[in-house]
VEXGUMI-241881 format. One record per residue (C-alpha): z, y, x; residue number from 1. Coordinates in steps of 0.001 Angstrom, whole numbers, plus 500000, padded with zeros to 6 digits. Last residue first. Layout:
// VEXGUMI-241881
        Z        Y        X    nr
        Z        Y        X   NUM
...
// end
This chain:
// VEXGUMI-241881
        Z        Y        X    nr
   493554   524653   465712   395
   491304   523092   468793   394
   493310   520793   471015   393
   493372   522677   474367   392
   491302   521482   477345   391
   490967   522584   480803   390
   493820   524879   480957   389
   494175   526522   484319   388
   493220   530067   482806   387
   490701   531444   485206   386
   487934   530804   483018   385
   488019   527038   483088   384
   484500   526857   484495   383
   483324   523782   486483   382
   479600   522714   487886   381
   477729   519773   486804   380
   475830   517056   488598   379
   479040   517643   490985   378
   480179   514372   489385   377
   477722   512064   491065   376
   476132   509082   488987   375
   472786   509459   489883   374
   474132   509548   493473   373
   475126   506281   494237   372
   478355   505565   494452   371
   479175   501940   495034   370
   480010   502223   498586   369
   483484   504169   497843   368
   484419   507337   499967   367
   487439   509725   499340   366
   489549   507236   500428   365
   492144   506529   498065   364
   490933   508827   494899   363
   487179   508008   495578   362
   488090   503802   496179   361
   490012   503802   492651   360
   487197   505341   491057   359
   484555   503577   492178   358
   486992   500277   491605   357
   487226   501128   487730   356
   483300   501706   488460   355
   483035   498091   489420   354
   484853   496919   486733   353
   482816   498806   483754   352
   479468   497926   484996   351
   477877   496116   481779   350
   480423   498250   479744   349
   478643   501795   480960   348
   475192   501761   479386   347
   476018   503560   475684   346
   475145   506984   477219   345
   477360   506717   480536   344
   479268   509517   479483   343
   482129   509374   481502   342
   484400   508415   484844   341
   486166   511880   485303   340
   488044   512500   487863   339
   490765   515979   488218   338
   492517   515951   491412   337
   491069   519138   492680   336
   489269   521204   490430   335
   486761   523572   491536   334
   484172   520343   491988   333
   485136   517344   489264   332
   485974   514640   491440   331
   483944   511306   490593   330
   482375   509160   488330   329
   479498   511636   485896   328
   477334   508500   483761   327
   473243   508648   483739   326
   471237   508918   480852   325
   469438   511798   482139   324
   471044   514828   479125   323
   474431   512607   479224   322
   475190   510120   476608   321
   479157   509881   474959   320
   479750   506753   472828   319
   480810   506587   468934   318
   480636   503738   467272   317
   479429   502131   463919   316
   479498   498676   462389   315
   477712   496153   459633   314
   478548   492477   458918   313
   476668   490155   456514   312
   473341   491748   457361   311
   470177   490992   454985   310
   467321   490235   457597   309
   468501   486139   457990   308
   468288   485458   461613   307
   466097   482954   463475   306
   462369   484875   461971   305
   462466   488218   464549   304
   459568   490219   464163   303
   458750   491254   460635   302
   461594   490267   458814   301
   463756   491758   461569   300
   462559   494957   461192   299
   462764   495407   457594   298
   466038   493888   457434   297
   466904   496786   459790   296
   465146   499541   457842   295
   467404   498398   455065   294
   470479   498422   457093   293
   469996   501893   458264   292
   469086   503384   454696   291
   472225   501725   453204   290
   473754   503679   456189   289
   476549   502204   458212   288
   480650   502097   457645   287
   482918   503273   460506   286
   482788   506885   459893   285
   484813   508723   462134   284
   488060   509981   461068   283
   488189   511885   464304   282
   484894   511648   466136   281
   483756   515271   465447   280
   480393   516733   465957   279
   478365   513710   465536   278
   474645   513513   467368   277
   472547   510504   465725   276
   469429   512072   466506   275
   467019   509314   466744   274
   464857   507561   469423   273
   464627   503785   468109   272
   466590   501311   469882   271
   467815   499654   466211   270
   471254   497022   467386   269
   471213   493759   466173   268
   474166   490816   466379   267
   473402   487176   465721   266
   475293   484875   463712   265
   476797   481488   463473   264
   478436   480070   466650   263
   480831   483050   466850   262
   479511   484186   470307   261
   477312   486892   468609   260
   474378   486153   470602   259
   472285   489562   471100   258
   469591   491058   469779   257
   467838   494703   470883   256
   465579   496688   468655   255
   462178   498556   468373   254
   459892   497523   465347   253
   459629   501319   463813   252
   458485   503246   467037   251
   456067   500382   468090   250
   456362   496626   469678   249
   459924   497887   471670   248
   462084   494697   472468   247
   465195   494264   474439   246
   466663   490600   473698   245
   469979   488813   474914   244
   469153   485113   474640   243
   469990   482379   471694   242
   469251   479231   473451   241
   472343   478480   475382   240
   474410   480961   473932   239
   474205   479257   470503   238
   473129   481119   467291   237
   469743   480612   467211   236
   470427   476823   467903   235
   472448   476338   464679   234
   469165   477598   462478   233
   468889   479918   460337   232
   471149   482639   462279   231
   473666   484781   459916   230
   473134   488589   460633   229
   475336   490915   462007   228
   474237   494833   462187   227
   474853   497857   464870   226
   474986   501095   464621   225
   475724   503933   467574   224
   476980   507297   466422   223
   476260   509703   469473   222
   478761   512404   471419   221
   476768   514805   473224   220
   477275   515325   476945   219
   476337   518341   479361   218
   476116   521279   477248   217
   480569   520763   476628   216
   480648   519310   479836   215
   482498   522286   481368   214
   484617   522148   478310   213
   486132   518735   479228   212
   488098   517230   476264   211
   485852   517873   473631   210
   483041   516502   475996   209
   485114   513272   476830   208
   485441   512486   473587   207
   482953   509762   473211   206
   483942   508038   476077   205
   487399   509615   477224   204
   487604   508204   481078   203
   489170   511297   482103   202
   491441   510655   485103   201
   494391   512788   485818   200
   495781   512787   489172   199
   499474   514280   490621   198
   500635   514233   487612   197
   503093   515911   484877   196
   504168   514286   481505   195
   505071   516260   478135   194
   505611   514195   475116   193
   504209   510654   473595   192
   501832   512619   470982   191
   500336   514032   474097   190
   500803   517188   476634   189
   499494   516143   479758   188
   500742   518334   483090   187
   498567   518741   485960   186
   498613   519105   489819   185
   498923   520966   492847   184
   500305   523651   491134   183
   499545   523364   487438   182
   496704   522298   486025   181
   496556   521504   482388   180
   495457   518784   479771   179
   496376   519289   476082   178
   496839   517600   472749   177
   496777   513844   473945   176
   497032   511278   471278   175
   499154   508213   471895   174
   498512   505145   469823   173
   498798   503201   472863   172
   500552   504561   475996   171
   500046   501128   478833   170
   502572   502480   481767   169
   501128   500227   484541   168
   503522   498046   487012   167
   500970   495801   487653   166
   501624   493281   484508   165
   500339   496601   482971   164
   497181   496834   484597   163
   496774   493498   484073   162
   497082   493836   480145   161
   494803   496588   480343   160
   491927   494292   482028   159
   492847   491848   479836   158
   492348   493882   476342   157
   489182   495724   477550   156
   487760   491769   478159   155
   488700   490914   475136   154
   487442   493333   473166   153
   483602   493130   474852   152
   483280   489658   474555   151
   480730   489457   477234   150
   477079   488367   476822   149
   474779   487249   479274   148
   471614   488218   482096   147
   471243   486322   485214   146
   467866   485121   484213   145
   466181   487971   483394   144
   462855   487230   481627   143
   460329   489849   481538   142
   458332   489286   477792   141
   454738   489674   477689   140
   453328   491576   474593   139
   449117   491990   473625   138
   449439   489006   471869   137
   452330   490354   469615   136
   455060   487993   470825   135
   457160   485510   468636   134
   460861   484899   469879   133
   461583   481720   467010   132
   461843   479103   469585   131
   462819   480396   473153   130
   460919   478173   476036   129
   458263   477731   473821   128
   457969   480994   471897   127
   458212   482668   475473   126
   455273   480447   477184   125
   453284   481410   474457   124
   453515   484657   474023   123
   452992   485424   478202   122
   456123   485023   480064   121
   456928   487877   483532   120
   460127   485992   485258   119
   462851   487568   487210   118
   465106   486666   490214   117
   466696   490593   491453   116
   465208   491855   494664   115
   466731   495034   493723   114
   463380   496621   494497   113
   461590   494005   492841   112
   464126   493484   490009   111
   463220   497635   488745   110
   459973   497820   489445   109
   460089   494635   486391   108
   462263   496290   484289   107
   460446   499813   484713   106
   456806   498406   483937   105
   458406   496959   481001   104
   460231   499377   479216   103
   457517   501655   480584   102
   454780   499942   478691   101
   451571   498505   480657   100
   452461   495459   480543    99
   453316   495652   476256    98
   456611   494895   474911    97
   459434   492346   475454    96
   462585   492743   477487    95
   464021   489070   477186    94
   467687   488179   478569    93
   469146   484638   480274    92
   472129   483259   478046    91
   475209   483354   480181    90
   478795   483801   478974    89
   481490   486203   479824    88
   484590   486564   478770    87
   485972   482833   478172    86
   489797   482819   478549    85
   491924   481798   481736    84
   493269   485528   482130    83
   493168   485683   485471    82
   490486   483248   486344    81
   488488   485637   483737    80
   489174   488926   485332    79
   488177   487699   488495    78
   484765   486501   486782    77
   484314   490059   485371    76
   485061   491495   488799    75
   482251   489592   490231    74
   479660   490387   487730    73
   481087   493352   488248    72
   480568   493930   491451    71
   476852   492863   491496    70
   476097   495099   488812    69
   477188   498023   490909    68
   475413   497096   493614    67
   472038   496526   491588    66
   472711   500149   490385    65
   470268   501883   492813    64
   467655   500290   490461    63
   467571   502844   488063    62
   467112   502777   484341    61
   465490   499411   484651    60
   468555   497631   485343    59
   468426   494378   486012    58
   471137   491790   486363    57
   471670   492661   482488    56
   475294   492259   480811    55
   475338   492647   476998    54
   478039   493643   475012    53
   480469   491638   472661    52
   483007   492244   469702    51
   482039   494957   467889    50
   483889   497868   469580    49
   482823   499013   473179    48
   482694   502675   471977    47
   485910   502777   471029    46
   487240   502594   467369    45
   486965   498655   467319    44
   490014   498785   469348    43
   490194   496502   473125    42
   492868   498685   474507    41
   495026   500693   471405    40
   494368   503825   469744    39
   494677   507089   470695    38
   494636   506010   474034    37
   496444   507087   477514    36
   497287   505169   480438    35
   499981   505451   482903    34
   499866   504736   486300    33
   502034   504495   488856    32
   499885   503408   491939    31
   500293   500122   493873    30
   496258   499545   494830    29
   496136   497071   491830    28
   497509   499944   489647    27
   494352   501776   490173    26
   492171   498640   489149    25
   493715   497602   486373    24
   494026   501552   485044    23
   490210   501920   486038    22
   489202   498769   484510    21
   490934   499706   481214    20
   489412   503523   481532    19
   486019   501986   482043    18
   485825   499698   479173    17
   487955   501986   477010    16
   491629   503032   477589    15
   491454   506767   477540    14
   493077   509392   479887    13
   494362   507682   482975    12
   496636   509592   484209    11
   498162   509085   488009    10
   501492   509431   489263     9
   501058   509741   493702     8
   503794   508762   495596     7
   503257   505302   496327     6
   499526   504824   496528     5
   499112   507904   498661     4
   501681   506213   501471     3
   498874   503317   501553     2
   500000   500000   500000     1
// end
């Protein structure tokens, strides 16, 4: 334990995927933590709710992450020997559209220069090898072998519950009013009282620009919707045939499927570019659309024959995305001791652990090989206006 590590009180300010991680991972190094969330680990209220999320060994967004993934897929193991339950499970993924798309052309640029295993499949080969995944016949499908599904919930409630068995301070059901610097430090005013720190980390999600006004015209807080359906056949809703699916055939017939891991459905998620920008995440809707469901049946009737279009199960979320996609993980510049791990625009769960360990390297050494620079904090500047508070609970 370095002499940092037992001196320094650090707050960890939402217990999502990445806050969890963070909290685990912080308290790993030996120091007192305490963790903040207005709800509990693992809730359906955060934006890792429904159950699982998928876990891609390529990224086509940027293949700089291929580190990060790596860790993880380490760190998720780790967390599974620790735990002794089931949280992640293999099933292979298929991003299907046309060769000359850029959900394809990116997937595939993005493997090579990862050197990540992949697999281009023409219709045929794909409805063979995966019964019931029919192509257009102007589609390939880039098949990811490393890809599976983790049971998102779980995994948030582990990670805080080792955290905690780490000498962690796990604050559930604790709302925090206020964050504000004060010499060499900060003071968080919650529903739990007044605590001072030598560290705050924001790992908010969808809140993170209400609680950060110098990302207030960086980050927008989306609803994210997502559908269950009931699988025809046993097979289409087992892991080991029943893989993660990207697929964009036109503006109306884009979507991503994943196996549920309940042995009977399969869960849907629309990828189509709409403005699903919320102002206010308290009391946030949890129901979906008639409109949205319909358009999903719709969708699925069309293209995807295993499931049943009717949903039996319907959910929404809230997540924070940044103007390029691309999370902020670091030390906000003009405010020492203030990290923010955020807006990772509904990509961040795949590589949750490693950027708990980001985070944890940046406040220990400074330095942490994982960064890589479109994630970099000092993407945006800070403004608090000379007053020291950085975020007051509006009236």
């Amino acid at each position: 334990m370095n002499d940092k590590a037992r001196t320094h009180r650090i707050a960890v300010i939402g217990l999502g995927a990445v806050g969890s991680m963070t909290a685990w991972q912080l308290a790993s190094k030996g120091f007192k933590v305490d963790g903040y969330d207005r709800f509990a680990p693992g809730s359906d209220h955060s934006g890792a709710g429904g159950s699982t999320r998928m876990f891609r060994t390529i990224y086509p967004e940027s293949p700089n992450y291929s580190g990060l993934l790596e860790k993880s897929s380490t760190m998720w193991r780790e967390l599974e020997r620790a735990s002794g339950l089931s949280l992640m499970v293999s099933t292979g993924a298929l991003t299907i559209s046309t060769p000359d798309s850029v959900m394809v052309s990116s997937t595939v640029a993005a493997a090579e220069a990862a050197k990540v295993e992949y697999e281009i499949l023409d219709p045929a080969t794909t409805l063979a090898r995966h019964p019931g995944q029919i192509l257009r016949d102007d589609e390939v499908a880039v098949f990811d072998p490393g890809a599976g599904v983790i049971r998102s919930n779980a995994a948030i409630v582990v990670a805080a519950d080792r955290a905690e068995a780490l000498g962690a301070r796990i604050l559930s059901h604790t709302e925090v009013f206020e964050i504000s610097a004060i010499g060499g430090g900060y003071r968080v005013s919650s529903s739990f009282g007044v605590e001072q720190y030598d560290l705050v980390v924001v790992a908010a999600g969808g809140v993170s620009a209400a609680l950060l006004p110098q990302f207030a015209d960086k980050l927008v807080t989306r609803q994210l919707t997502t559908t269950w359906h009931v699988a025809r056949e046993p097979q289409s809703a087992d892991p080991a045939s029943c893989p993660l699916v990207l697929r964009r055939s036109g503006p109306s017939r884009s979507f991503g499927t994943q196996c549920a891991l309940d042995a009977s459905t399969v869960k849907v998620g629309l990828l189509w570019d709409r403005d699903d920008a919320v102002s206010e995440t308290d009391g946030f809707a949890l129901s979906v659309p008639s409109e949205w469901e319909a358009l999903t049946a719709e969708c699925l009737a069309d293209l995807y024959p295993n499931v049943y279009p009717q949903s039996v199960r319907t959910q929404t979320y809230a997540d924070a995305f940044s103007k390029d996609g691309h999370g902020y993980v670091g030390e906000l510049p003009g405010a020492p001791g203030m990290f923010v791990a955020t807006g990772f625009s509904a990509h961040g769960f795949k590589i949750a652990p490693a950027i708990g360990a980001l985070v944890t390297d940046l406040i220990t050494t400074g330095f942490s090989p994982l960064h890589i620079d479109e994630l970099r904090a000092d993407r945006v500047s800070t403004a608090d206006g000379g007053t020291g508070l950085l975020w007051v609970r509006p009236a």
